[in-house]
C-alpha positions in Angstrom: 3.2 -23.4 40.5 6.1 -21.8 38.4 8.3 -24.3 36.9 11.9 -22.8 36.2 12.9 -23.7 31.9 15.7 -20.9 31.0 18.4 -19.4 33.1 19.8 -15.6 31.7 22.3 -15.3 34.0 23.0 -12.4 35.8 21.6 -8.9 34.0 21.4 -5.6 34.6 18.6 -2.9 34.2 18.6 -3.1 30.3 17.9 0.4 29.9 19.8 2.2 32.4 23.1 3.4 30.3 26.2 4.3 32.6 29.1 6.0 32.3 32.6 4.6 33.5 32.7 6.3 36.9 29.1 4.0 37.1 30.5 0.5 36.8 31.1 -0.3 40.1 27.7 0.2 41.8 25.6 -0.9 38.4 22.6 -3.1 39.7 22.8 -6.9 38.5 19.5 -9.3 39.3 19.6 -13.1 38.3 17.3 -13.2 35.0 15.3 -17.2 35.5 11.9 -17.6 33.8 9.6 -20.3 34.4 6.1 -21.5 33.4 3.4 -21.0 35.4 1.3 -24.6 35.5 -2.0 -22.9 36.5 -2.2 -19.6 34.7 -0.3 -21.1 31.4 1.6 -17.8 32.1 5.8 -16.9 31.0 7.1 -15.0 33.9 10.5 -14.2 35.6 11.3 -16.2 38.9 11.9 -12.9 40.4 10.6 -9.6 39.8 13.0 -6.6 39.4 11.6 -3.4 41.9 9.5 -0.8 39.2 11.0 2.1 40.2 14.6 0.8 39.6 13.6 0.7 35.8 11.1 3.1 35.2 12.1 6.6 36.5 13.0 10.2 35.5 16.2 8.8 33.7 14.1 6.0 31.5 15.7 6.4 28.0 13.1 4.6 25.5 11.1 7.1 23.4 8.4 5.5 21.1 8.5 8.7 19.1 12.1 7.9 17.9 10.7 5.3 15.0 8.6 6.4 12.0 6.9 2.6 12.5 5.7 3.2 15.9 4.4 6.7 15.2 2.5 5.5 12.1 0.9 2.6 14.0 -0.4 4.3 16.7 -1.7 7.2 14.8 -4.0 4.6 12.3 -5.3 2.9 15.3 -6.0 6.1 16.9 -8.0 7.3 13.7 -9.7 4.2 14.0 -10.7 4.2 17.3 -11.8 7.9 17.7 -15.1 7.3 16.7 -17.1 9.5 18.6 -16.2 13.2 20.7 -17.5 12.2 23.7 -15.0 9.2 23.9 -13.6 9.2 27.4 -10.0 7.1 26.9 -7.0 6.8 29.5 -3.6 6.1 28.5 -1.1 3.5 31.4 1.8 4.0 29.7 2.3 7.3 28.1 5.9 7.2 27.3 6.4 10.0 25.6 3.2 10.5 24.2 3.8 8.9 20.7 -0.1 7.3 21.2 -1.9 9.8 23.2 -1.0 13.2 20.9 -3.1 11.8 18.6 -6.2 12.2 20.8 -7.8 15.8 21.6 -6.3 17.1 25.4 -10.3 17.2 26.6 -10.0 13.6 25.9 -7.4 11.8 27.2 -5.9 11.7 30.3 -2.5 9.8 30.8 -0.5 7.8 33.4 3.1 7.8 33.2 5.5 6.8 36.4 8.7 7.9 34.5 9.1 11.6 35.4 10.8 12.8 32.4 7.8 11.4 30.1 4.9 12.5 32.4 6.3 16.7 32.1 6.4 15.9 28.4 2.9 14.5 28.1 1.6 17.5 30.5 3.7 20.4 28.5 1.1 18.6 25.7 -1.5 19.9 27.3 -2.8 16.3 29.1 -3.9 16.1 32.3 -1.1 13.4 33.5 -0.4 11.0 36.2 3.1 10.5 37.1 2.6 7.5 38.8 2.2 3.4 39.0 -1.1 1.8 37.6 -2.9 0.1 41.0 -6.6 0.4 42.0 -5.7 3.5 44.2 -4.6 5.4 40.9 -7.8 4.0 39.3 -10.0 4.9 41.6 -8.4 8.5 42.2 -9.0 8.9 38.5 -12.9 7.1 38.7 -13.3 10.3 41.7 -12.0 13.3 39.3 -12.6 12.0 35.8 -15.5 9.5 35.9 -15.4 6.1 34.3 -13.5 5.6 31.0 -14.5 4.2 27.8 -11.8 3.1 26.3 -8.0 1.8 28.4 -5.3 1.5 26.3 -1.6 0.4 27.0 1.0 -0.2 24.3 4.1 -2.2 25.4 3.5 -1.7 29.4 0.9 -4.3 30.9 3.7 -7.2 30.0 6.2 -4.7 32.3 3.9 -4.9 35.5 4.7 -7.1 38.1 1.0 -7.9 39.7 -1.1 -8.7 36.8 -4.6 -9.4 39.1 -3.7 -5.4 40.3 -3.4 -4.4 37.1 -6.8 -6.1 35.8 -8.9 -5.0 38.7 -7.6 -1.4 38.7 -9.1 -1.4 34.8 -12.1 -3.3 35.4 -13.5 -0.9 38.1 -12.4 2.0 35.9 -13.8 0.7 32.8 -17.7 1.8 31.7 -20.0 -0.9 31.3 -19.9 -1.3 27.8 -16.0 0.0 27.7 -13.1 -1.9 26.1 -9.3 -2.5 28.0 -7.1 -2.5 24.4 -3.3 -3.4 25.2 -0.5 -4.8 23.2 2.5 -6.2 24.1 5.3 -8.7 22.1 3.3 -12.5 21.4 4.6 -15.3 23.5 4.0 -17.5 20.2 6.1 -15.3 17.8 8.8 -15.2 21.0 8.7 -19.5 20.6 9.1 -19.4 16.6 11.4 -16.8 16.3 13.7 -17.8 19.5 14.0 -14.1 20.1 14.7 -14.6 23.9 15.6 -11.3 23.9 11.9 -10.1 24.3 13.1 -11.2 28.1 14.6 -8.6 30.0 13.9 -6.8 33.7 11.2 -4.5 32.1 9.4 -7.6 30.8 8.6 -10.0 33.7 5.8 -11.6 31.2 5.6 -13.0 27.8 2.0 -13.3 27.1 0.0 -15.7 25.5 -3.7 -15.1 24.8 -4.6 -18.1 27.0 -2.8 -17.3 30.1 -4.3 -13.8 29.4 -7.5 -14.6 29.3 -7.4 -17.1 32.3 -5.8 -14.1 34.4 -8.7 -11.5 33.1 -11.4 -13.8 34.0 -10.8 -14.3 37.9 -10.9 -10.1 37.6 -14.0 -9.4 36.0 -12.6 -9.5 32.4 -12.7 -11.5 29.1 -11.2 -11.3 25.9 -13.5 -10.1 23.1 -11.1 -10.1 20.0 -7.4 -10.8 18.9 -5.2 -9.0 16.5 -2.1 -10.5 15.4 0.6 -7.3 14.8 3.7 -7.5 13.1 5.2 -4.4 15.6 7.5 -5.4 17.8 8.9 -8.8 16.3 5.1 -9.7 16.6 2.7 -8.3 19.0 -1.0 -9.6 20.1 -3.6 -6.6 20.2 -5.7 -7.7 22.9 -9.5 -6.5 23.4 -10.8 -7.2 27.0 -14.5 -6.5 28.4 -16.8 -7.2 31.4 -17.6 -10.7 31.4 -20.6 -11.4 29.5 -19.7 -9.5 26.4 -19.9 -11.6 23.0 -16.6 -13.0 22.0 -15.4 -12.6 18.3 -14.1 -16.0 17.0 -10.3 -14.2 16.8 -9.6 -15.4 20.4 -10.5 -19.3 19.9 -8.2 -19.3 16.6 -5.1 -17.9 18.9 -6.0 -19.5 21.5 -6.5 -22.8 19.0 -3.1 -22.1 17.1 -1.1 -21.6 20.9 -2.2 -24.8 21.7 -0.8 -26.7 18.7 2.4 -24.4 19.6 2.2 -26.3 23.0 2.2 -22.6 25.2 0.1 -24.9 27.6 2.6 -27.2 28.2 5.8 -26.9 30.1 7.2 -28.8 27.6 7.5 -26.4 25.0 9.6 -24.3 27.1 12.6 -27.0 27.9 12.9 -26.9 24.3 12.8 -23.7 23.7 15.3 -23.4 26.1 18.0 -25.8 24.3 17.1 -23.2 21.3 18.4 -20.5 23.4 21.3 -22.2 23.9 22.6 -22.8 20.0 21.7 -19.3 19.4 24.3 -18.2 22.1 26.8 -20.6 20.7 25.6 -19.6 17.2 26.1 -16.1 18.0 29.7 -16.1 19.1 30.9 -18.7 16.7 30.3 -15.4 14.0 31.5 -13.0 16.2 34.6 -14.4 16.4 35.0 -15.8 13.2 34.6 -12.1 12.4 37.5 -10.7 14.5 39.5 -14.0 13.3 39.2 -12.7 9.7 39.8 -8.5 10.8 37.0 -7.6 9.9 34.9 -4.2 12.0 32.1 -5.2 13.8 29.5 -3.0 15.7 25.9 -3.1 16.8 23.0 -1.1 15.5 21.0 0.5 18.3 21.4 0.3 22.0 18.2 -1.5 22.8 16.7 -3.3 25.7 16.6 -7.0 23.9 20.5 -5.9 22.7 21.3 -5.7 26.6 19.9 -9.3 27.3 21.5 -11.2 24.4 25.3 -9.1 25.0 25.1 -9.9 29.3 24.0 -13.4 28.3 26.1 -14.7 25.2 29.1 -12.3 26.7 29.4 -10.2 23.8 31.9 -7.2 25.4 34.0 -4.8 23.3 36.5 -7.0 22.3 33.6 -8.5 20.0 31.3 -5.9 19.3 34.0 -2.1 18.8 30.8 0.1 19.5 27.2 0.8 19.6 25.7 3.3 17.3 22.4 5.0 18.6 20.0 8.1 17.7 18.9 8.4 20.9 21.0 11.9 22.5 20.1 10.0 26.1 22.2 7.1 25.7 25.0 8.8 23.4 28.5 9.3 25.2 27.5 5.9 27.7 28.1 2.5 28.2 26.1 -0.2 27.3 24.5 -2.1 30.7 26.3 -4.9 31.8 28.6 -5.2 28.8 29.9 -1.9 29.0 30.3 -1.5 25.2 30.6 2.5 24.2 27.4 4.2 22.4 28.3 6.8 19.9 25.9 8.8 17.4 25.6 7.2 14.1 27.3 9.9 12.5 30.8 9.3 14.0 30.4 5.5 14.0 28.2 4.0 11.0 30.8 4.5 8.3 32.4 2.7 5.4 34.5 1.1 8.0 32.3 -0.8 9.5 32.1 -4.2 7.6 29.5 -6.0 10.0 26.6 -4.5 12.2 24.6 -6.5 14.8 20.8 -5.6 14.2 19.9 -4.5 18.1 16.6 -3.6 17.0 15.8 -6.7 14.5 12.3 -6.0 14.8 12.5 -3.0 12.7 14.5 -4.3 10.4 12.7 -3.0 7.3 13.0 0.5 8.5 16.2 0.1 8.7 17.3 -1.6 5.5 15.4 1.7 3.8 17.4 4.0 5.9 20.9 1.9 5.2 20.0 1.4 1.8 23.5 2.5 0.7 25.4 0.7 3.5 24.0 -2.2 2.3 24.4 -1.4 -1.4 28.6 -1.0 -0.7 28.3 -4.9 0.5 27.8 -4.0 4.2 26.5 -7.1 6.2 23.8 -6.9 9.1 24.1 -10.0 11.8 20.9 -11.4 13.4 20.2 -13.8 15.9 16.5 -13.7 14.7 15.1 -16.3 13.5 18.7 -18.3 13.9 21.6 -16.3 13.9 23.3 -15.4 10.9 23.9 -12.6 8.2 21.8 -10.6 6.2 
């Protein structure tokens, strides 16, 4: 039974960017989570439709950090072991993982149209469509069974997780391994970066509602790694049931437990968390303006949409939004409706604060503004508590 801890309020699709003409008909959902008291599982109340999100005008390329592309060419050095490796991709994106992999290799699946004729023009035999057992076994007919399934960021975006686990475990060899990431419900708890919580993201995962949701479909988990990607991933390693179990999963599973991510708890506190960090948030923004001083936000991300619709951050708080991304340059911001220009007319020696949209690359970032930083520049973080950097 799902037990309701944390109300978002009312969000929109955090990365559909609009222009003015746009506002009126922009799609709003009501953004509850809750606990699930069987599966130990984070999910929404309600589940936003897939194809509202993930389309032919999806903005978010992997590609555009130096961090992502790095980490997903090491692991694809070390997991390219052998030539006659047979490895699918759900989740392609723009193809940040898979170009890293031969074309006679890999195959990809990718439901956002614009992605999928980039992945193909790359010379991979592509799937522009959904991940469900009818995909799976359409692939099983023309390609045969797959030794390796990866998925970075993108099982924690599918609705119908017992779908999405028996589509892999039919498609999987015998001896295969299912390797996905996606943001770590525990990191999500100690950092109180509610902003991992948006419509793509109906789950937070933790490894033991993961593994109680693989079992009852034919899947364990074999092995854990702990990733610092993302604000703090999990790396998880799933086979047939019956595989030998390395003792990485009992120490997450161990260390979640003394987190309390199996009690319901833990979430009603999390939630009063949540709830500081708005008031936290907006104290400083204000404070900000009080004193004259230039504020704007650094990158137009997803968890930026969610914090902004929720705290009520609008332009009279934040002057801009200063992205790389040419997709969402010239826009509004969802829900807020905050304008996006390109870092070169906007990130300036004007600017006296900048909110840290993507905190989780915050590293990258402080390299790259070294001299922003170096005039007396200030970021602003809500992460782990809000305040400036």
């Amino acid at each position: 039974m799902k037990k309701q801890f944390l109300n978002l309020g009312k969000q929109p699709i955090a990365n559909r960017f609009i222009y003015k003409d746009q506002i009126e008909n922009e799609f709003l959902f009501d953004l509850k989570v809750a606990f699930d008291e069987e599966t130990k599982l984070v999910t929404q109340v309600e589940y936003v439709d897939p194809p509202l999100m993930f389309n032919e005008d999806y903005t978010y390329r992997g590609s555009m950090s130096n961090t992502m592309q790095k980490h997903f060419k090491e692991l694809s050095n070390s997991l390219n072991t052998n030539p006659n490796l047979k490895i699918l991709e759900i989740g392609s994106n723009d193809g940040v993982f898979i170009k890293n992999w031969p074309t006679d290799q890999a195959i990809a699946v990718e439901p956002c149209g614009n992605f999928a004729k980039e992945t193909q023009d790359l010379g991979y035999i592509t799937y522009p469509e959904f991940w469900t057992t009818s995909l799976s076994n359409k692939i099983q007919k023309n390609h045969g069974k797959q030794n390796i399934i990866f998925a970075a960021n993108c099982i924690c975006h599918i609705p119908d997780l017992d779908e999405t686990f028996k589509a892999v475990e039919s498609l999987l060899t015998e001896d295969g391994v299912f390797i996905f990431e996606d943001p770590s419900l525990a990191e999500v708890i100690n950092n109180t970066s509610y902003d991992q919580i948006y419509d793509e993201h109906p789950h937070v995962f933790s490894v033991i509602a993961l593994d109680n949701i693989l079992k009852r479909n034919g899947l364990q988990i074999v092995k854990v790694d702990n990733l610092s990607v993302h604000g703090g991933s999990n790396r998880i390693y799933a086979q047939k049931l019956g595989t030998k179990v390395d003792s990485s999963v009992e120490k997450n599973k161990s260390y979640e437990r003394v987190l309390g991510l199996d009690k319901f708890e833990t979430f009603k506190r999390f939630a009063e968390k949540v709830e500081q960090s708005k008031r936290d948030l907006i104290r400083i923004l204000n404070q900000c303006k009080k004193e004259n001083k230039k504020v704007i936000s650094y990158g137009a991300t997803s968890k930026s949409t969610t914090i902004f619709n929720y705290c009520g951050v609008t332009p009279e708080l934040i002057d801009y939004i200063t992205d790389t991304t040419p997709e969402k340059q010239g826009k509004l911001s969802p829900g807020t409706h905050i304008p996006i220009i390109t870092p070169e007319e906007g990130f300036d020696e004007s600017v006296d604060y900048a909110y840290l949209g993507a905190w989780n690359f915050i590293k990258e970032i402080s390299e790259k503004e070294s001299k922003y930083l170096d005039r007396g520049g200030k970021f602003i973080t809500h992460v782990p508590t809000v305040k400036i950097v």
